[in-house]
C-alpha positions as CSV (number, residue, x, y, z in Angstrom):
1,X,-9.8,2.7,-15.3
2,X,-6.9,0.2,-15.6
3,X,-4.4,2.5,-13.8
4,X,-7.3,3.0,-10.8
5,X,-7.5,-0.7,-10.5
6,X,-3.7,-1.3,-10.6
7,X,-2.9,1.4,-8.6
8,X,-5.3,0.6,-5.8
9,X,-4.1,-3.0,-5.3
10,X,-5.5,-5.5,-2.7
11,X,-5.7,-3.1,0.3
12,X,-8.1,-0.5,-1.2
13,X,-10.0,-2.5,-3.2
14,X,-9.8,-5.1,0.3
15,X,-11.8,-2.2,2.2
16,X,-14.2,-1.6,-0.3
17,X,-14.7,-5.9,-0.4
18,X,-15.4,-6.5,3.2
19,X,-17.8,-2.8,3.9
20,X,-19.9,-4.8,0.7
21,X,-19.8,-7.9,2.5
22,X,-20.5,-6.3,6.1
23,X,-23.9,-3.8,4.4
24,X,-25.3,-6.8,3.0
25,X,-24.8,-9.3,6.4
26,X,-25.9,-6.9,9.6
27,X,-28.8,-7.7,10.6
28,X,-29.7,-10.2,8.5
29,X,-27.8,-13.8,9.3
30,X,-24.4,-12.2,10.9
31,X,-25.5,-10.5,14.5
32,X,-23.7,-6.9,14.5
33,X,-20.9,-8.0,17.1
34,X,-19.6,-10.9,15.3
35,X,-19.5,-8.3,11.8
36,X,-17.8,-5.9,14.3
37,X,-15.3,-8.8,15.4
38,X,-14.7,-9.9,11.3
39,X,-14.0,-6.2,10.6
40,X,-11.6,-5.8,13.6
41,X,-9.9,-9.1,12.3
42,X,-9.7,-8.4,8.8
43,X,-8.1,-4.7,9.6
44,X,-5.2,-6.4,12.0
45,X,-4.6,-8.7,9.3
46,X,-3.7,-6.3,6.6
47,X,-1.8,-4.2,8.9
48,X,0.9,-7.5,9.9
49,X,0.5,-8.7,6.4
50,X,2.0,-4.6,5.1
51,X,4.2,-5.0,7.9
52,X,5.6,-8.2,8.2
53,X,6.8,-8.1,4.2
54,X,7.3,-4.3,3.8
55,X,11.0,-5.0,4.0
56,X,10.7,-7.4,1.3
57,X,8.8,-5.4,-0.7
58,X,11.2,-2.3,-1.9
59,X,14.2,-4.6,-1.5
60,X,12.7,-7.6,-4.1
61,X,11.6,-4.6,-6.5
62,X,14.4,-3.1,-6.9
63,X,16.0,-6.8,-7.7
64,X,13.8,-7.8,-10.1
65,X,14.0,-4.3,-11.8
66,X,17.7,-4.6,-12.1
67,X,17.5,-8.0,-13.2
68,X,15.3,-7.2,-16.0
69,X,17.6,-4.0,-17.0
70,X,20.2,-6.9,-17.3
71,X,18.0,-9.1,-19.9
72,X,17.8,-12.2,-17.0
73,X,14.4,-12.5,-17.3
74,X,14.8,-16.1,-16.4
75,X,15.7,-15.0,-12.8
76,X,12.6,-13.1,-12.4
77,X,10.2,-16.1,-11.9
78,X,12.7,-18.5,-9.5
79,X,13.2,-15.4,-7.3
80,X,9.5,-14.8,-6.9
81,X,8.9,-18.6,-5.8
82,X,12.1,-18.1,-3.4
83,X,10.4,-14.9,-2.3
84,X,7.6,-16.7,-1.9
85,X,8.5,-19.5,-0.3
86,X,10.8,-17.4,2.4
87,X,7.2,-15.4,3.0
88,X,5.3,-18.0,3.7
89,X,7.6,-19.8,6.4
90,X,8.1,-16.3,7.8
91,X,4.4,-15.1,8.2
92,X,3.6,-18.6,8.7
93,X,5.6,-18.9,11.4
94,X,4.7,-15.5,12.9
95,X,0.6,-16.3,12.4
96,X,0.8,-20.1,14.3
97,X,3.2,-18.3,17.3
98,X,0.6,-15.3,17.3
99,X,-2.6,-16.9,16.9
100,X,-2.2,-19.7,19.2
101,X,-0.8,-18.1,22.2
102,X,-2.8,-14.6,21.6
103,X,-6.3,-15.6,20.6
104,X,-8.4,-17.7,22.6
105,X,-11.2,-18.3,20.3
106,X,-12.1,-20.9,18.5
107,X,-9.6,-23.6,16.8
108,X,-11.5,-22.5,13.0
109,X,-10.8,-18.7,13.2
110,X,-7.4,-19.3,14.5
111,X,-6.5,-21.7,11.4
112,X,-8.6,-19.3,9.0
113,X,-6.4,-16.0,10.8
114,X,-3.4,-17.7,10.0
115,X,-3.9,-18.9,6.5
116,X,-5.2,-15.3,5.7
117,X,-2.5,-13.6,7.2
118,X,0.1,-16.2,5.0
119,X,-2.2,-15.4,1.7
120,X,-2.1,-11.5,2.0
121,X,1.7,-11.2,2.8
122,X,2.5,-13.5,-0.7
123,X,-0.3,-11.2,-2.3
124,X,1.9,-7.8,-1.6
125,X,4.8,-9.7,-2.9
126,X,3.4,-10.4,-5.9
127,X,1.7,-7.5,-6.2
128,X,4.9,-5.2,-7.4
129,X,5.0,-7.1,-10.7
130,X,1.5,-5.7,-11.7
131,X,2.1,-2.1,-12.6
132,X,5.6,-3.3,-14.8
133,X,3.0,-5.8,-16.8
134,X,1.1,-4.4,-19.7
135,X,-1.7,-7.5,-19.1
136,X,-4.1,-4.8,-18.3
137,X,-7.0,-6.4,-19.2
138,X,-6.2,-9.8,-17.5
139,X,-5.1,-8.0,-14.5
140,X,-8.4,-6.4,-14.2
141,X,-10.2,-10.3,-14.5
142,X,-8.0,-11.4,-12.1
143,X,-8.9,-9.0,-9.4
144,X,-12.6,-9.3,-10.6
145,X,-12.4,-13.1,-10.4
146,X,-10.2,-12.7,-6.8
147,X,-12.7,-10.2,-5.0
148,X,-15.7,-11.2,-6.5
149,X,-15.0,-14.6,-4.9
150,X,-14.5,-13.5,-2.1
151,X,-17.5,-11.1,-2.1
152,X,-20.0,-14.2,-3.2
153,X,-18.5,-16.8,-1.0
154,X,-18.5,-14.5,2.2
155,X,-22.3,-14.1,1.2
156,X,-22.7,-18.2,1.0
157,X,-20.5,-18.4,4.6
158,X,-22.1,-15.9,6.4
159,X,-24.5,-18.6,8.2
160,X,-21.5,-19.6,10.0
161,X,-21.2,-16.5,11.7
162,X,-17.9,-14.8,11.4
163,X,-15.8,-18.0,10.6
164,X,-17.6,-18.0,7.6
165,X,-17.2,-14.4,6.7
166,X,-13.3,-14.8,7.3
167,X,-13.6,-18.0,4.7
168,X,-15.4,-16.1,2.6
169,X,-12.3,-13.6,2.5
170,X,-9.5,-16.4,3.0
171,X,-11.0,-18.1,-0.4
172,X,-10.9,-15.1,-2.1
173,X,-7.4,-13.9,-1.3
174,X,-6.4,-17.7,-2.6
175,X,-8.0,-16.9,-6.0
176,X,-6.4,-13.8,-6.4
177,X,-3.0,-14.7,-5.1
178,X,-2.9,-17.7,-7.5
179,X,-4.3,-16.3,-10.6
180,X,-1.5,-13.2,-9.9
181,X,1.5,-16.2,-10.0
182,X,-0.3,-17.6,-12.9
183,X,0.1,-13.9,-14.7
184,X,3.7,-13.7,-13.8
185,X,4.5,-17.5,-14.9
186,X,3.1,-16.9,-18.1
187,X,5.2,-13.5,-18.6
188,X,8.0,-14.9,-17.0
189,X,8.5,-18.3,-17.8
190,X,11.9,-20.1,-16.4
191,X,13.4,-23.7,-16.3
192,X,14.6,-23.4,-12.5
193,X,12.2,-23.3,-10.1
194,X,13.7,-22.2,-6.5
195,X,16.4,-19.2,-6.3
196,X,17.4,-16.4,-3.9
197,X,19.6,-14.3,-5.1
198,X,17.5,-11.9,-4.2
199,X,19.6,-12.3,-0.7
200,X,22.8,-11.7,-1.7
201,X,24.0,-8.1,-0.2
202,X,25.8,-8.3,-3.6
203,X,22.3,-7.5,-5.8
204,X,20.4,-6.1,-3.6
205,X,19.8,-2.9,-1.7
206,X,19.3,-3.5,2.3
207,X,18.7,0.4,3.1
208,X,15.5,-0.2,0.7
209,X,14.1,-3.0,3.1
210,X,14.5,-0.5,6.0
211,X,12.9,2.3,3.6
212,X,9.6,-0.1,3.3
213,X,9.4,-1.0,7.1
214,X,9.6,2.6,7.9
215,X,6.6,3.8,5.3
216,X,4.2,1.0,6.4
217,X,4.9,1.4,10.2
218,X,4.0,5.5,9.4
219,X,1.1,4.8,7.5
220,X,-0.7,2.4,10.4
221,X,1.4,4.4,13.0
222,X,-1.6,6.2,14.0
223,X,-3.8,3.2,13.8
224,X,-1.8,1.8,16.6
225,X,-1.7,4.5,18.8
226,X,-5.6,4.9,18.5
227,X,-6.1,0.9,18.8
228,X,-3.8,1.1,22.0
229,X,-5.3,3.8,24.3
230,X,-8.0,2.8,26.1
231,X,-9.4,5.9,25.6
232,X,-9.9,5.8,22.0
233,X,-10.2,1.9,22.1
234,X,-11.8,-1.1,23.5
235,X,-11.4,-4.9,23.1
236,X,-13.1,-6.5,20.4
237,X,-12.1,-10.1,20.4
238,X,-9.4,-11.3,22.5
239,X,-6.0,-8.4,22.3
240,X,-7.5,-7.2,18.8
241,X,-8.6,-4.1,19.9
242,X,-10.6,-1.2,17.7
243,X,-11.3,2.9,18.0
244,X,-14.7,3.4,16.6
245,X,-14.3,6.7,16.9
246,X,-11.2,7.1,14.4
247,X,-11.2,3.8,12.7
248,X,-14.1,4.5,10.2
249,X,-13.9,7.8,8.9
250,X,-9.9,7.4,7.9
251,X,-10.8,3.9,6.1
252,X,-13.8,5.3,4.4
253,X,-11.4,8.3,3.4
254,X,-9.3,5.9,2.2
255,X,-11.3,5.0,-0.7
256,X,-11.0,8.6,-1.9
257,X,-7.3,7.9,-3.0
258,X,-8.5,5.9,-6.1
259,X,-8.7,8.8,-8.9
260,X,-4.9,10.4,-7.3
261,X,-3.7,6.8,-7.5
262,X,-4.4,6.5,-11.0
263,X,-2.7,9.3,-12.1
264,X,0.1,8.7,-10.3
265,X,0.4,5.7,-11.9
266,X,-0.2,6.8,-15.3
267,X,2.2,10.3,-14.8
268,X,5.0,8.5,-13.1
269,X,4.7,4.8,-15.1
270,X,4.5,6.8,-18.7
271,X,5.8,10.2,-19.1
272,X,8.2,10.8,-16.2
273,X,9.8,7.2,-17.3
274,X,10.0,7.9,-20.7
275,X,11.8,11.3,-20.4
276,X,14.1,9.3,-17.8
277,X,15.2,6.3,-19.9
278,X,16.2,9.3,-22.5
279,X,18.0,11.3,-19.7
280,X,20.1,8.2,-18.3
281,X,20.5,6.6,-22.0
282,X,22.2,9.8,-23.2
283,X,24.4,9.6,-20.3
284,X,25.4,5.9,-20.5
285,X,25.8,6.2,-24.5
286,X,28.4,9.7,-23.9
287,X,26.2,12.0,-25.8
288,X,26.4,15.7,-25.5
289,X,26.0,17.8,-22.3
290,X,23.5,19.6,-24.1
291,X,21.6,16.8,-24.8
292,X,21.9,15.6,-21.4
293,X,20.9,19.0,-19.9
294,X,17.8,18.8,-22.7
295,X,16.1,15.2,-21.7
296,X,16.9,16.7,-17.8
297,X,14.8,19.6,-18.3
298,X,12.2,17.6,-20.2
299,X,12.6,14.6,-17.1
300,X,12.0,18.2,-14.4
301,X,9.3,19.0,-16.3
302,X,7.5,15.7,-16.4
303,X,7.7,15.4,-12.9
304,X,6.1,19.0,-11.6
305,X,3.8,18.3,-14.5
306,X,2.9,14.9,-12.5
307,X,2.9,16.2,-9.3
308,X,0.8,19.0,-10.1
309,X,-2.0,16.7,-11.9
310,X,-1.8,14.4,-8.9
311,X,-2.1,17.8,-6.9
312,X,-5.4,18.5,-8.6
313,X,-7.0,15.2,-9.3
314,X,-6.6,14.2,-5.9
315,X,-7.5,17.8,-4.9
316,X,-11.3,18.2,-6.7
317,X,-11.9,14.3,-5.3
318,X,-11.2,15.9,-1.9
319,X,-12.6,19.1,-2.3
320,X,-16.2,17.3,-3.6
321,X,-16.2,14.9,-0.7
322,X,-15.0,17.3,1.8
323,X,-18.2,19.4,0.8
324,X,-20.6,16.2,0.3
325,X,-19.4,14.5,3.7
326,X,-22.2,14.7,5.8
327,X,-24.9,13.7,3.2
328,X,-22.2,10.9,1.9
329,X,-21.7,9.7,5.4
330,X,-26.1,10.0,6.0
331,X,-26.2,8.3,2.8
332,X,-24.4,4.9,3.4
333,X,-25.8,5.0,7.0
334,X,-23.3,6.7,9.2
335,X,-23.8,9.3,12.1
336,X,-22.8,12.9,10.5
337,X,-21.1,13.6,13.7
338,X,-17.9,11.6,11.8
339,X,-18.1,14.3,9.3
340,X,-14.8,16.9,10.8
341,X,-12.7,13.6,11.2
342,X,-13.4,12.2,7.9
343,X,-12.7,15.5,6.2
344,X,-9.4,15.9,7.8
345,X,-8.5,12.4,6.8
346,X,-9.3,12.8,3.2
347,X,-6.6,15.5,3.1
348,X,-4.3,13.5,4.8
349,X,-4.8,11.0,2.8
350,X,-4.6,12.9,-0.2
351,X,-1.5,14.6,0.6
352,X,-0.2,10.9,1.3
353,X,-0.5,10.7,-2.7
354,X,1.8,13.1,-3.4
355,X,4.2,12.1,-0.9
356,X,3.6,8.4,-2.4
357,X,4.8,10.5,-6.0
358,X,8.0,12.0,-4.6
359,X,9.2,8.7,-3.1
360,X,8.7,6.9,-6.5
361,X,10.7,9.9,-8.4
362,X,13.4,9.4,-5.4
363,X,13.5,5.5,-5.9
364,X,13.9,5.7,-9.5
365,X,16.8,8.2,-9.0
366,X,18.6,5.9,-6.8
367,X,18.0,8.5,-3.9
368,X,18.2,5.9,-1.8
369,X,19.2,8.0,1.4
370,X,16.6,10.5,0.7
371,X,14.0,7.8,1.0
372,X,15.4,6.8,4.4
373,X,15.3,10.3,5.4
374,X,11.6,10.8,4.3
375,X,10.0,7.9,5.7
376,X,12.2,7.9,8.8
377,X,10.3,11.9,9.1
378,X,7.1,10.2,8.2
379,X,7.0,8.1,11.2
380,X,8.2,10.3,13.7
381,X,6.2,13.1,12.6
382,X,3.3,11.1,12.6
383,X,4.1,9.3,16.0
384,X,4.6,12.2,17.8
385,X,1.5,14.3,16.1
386,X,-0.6,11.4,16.9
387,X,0.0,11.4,20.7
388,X,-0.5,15.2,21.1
389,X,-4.1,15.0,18.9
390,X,-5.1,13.1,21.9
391,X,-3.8,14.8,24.8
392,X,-5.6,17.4,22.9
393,X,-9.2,15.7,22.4
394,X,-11.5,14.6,19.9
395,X,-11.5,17.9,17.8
396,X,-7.9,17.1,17.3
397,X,-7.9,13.8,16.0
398,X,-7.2,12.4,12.8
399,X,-4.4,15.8,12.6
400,X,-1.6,14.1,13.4
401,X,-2.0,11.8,10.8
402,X,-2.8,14.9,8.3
403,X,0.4,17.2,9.4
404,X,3.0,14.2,8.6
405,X,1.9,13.4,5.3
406,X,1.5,17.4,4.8
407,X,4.9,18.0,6.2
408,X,7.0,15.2,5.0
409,X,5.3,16.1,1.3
410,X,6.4,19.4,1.4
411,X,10.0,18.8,2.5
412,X,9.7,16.0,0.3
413,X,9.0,18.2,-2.4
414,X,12.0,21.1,-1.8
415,X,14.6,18.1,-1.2
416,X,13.8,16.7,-4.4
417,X,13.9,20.0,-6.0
418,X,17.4,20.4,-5.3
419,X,18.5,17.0,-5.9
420,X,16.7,17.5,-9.8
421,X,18.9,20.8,-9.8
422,X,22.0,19.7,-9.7
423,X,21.2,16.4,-11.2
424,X,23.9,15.5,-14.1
425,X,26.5,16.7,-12.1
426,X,25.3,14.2,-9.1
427,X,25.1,11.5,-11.9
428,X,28.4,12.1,-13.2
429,X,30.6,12.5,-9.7
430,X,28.8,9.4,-8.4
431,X,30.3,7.1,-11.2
432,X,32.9,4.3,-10.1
């Protein structure tokens, strides 16, 4: 339960927030276009927020995970607040230039757009420190406390239409992003209070920051394309644009990746680590090359082990939805006729699991040019896929998205295999 929680993170657990907030207000004090409008609003927002930071996100990781492999824990915290402050005059920036030339609407939801959009891109900073802390339980309260704020106080807003709904959400966001800092301050306590060495090309990892810009443009690649068309699209409030036919299914399926997550986490954050801090400890302490061959076979072996219980978590959760689809879809009020494109999504998306898997095996390797490679196939892949699905027509869609996760997995998968194969020998030549 911890590891589904963690694992998740504030996107999932985001979309599973606002459809709560949006069943409970249509038709009752919200009228359905401005719910439509605060849906449309909310998505955009969490695509910028993924985007605008992804290059941050990998790169600051790998920092702080290097720092604390050096015993400078007292870096850790004045790092986060330089990462922090750098975010919030870059999205800020972004969001007042954006909002106030794009959006003609109201002088509120332009303020409350902007504010959100600063809030969610210091959340995904934060964020990486929460799978590395053992606070499990006071993780979980804090994302309690941070959605269920946001879930009660978008109820109390809703009279004011959808400026109250995005309120609702901005408030909540706060609560969570603030009660994350107060976690890491706590577990991280320091005497400065502003650095960012995090910067210098002399700690950190600059092929990482294109790595994460890559991923997160793949994974709302096909959004975009979908949201651009004006045949799959149309306006919703000034350029924010929607496809109702495609946007639905794929974040509904998107819930489904809960149960993969969560082994992912605990595989990969317990086992596969364990058997690697043996492997490289052996190496940096000159013990045998038997030895060293030993904790590599047990380090293989944890990893198909991993990928293979990912494989078939992930694979009964899509296999029972993929059967259930139209009676869950009938269930929570939506036309059956969404059924084909939200079963090809939960594959996609559950293939995106084990692709997710291979990445964190490759990052932990140092595979640092394998990562480029993948993600780099990721978004072309998905790109080009996209654009054909709709050339093709509406039977088609949704399998663009499905063959780059599917393909990029699977060469994921055979590149890796070879790079575990001749593993100590890589480890040893690449030495200075």
């Amino acid at each position: 339960s911890y590891a589904g929680v963690i694992s998740s993170g504030p996107w999932v657990l985001s979309i599973l927030c606002v459809m709560l907030i949006v069943v409970l207000s249509i038709g009752r004090v919200v009228p359905q276009k401005l719910i439509v409008q605060y849906l449309v609003s909310v998505t955009h927002l969490m695509a910028a927020s993924l985007i605008v930071t992804s290059p941050l996100q990998l790169l600051f990781t790998r920092f702080i995970s290097d720092r604390l492999f050096e015993k400078r824990d007292k870096v850790v915290l004045p790092n986060l607040l330089g990462a922090l402050l750098l975010t919030t005059l870059v999205s800020g920036s972004m969001g007042v230039i954006l909002t106030f030339t794009l959006l003609q609407e109201s002088f509120l939801y332009e303020l409350l757009m902007v504010a959100s959009f600063v809030a969610l891109s210091n959340i995904w900073v934060v964020v990486i420190f929460l799978s590395g802390m053992k606070s499990y339980h006071a993780i979980l309260l804090v994302f309690a406390g941070g959605y269920g704020t946001a879930f009660i106080a978008s109820l109390l807003l809703r009279f004011l239409g959808m400026e109250g709904l995005l309120g609702g959400f901005l408030i909540g966001q706060c609560v969570l992003l603030f009660a994350m800092i107060y976690l890491v301050i706590s577990q991280y306590p320091s005497e400065n209070l502003l650095e960012f060495e995090f910067l210098s090309p002399r700690r950190s990892y600059y092929s990482l920051a294109l790595t994460g810009l890559m991923f997160n443009l793949a994974i709302w690649a096909d959004k975009f394309i979908f949201w651009w068309t004006p045949a799959t699209s149309q306006p919703i409030i000034g350029p924010l644009r929607a496809s109702i036919i495609y946007d639905l299914p794929i974040f509904l399926a998107y819930l489904s990746i809960i149960p993969g997550m969560s082994v992912f986490l605990v595989r990969m954050e317990t086992d596969f680590v364990e058997s690697y801090d043996k492997f490289y400890s052996a190496v940096r302490q000159g013990d045998t090359l038997d030895h060293i061959r030993l904790h590599k076979d047990d380090m293989v072996l944890n990893v198909k082990q991993g990928i293979y219980e990912i494989f078939k978590v992930q694979g009964i959760t899509v296999v029972l939805l993929f059967l259930a689809a139209e009676r869950l879809l009938d269930a929570i009020g939506i036309s059956s006729l969404y059924s084909h494109l939200f079963r090809v999504d939960l594959v996609g998306i559950g293939v995106q699991v084990l692709l997710l898997a291979v990445l964190n095996v490759a990052f932990y390797l140092d595979l640092r040019r394998s990562a480029v490679m993948l993600t780099g196939i990721f978004l072309m892949i998905n790109v080009v896929a996209t654009l054909m699905s709709i050339q093709l027509g509406p039977h088609y869609y949704g399998f663009g998205f499905a063959l780059a996760t599917t393909l990029t997995s699977l060469f994921g998968i055979v590149h890796l295999h070879r790079k575990l194969k001749d593993l100590e020998y890589e480890t040893f030549m690449l030495q200075n």
